[in-house]
C-alpha positions as CSV (number, residue, x, y, z in Angstrom):
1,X,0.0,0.0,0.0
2,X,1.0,3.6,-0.5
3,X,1.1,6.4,2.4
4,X,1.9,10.0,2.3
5,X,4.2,11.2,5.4
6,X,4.1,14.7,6.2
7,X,7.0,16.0,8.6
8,X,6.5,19.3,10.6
9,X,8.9,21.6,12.7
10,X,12.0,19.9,13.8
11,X,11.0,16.6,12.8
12,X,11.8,17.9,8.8
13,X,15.9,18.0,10.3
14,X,18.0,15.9,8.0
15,X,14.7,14.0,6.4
16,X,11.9,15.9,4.5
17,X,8.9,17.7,4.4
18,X,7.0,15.0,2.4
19,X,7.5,11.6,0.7
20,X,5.4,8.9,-0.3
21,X,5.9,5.6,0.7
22,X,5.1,1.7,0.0
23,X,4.5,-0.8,3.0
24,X,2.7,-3.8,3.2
25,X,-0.9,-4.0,4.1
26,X,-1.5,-4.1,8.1
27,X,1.4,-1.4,8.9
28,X,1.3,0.4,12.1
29,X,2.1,3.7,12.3
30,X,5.1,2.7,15.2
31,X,6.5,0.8,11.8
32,X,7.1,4.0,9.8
33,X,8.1,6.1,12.8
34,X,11.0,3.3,13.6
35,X,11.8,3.4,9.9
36,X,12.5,7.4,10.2
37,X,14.7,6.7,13.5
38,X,12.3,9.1,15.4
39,X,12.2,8.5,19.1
40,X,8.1,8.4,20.1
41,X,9.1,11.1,22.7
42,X,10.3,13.8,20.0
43,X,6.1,12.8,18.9
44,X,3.6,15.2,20.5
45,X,0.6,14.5,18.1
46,X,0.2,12.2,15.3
47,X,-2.5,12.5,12.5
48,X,-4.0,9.9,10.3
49,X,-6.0,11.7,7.6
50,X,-6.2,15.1,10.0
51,X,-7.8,12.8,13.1
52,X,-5.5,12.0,16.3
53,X,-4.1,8.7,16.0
54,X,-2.0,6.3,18.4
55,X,1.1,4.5,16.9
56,X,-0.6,1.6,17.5
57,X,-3.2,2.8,14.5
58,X,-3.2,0.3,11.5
59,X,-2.4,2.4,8.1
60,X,-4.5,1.8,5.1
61,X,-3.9,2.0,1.2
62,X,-3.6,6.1,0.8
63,X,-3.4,7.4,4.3
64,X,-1.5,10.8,5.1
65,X,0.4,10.8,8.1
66,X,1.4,13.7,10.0
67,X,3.8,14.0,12.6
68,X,4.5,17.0,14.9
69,X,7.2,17.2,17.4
70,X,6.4,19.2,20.5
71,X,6.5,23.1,20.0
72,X,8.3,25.4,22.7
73,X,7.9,28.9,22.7
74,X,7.0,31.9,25.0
């Protein structure tokens, strides 16, 4: 199946902003986030076709996922 991966903030640092990707039918989101050597801490939210979504949420043919880091700021 194909995904879209959208990368936001700090998370674009030494990877992109957006890539498409082929993985096999089933794939949790944990799976791609492994595969892009992000520690689950640097996550603060995680969208699956703009709705929150765990990284134990099973991707399906065509999904975007976005993934924001925490944001700091004063």
């Amino acid at each position: 199946m194909q995904i879209t991966v959208r990368l936001f903030a700090t998370l674009r640092t030494n990877r992109f902003k957006e890539e498409t990707f082929h993985y096999p039918a089933g794939t949790q989101v944990r799976k791609v986030v492994e595969d892009l050597k992000i520690p689950p801490k640097e996550l603060a939210l995680v969208l699956v076709n703009g709705q929150n979504a765990s990284l134990d949420h099973v991707l399906t043919e065509g999904d975007i996922l976005s993934l924001f880091p925490p944001v700091g700021g004063g």
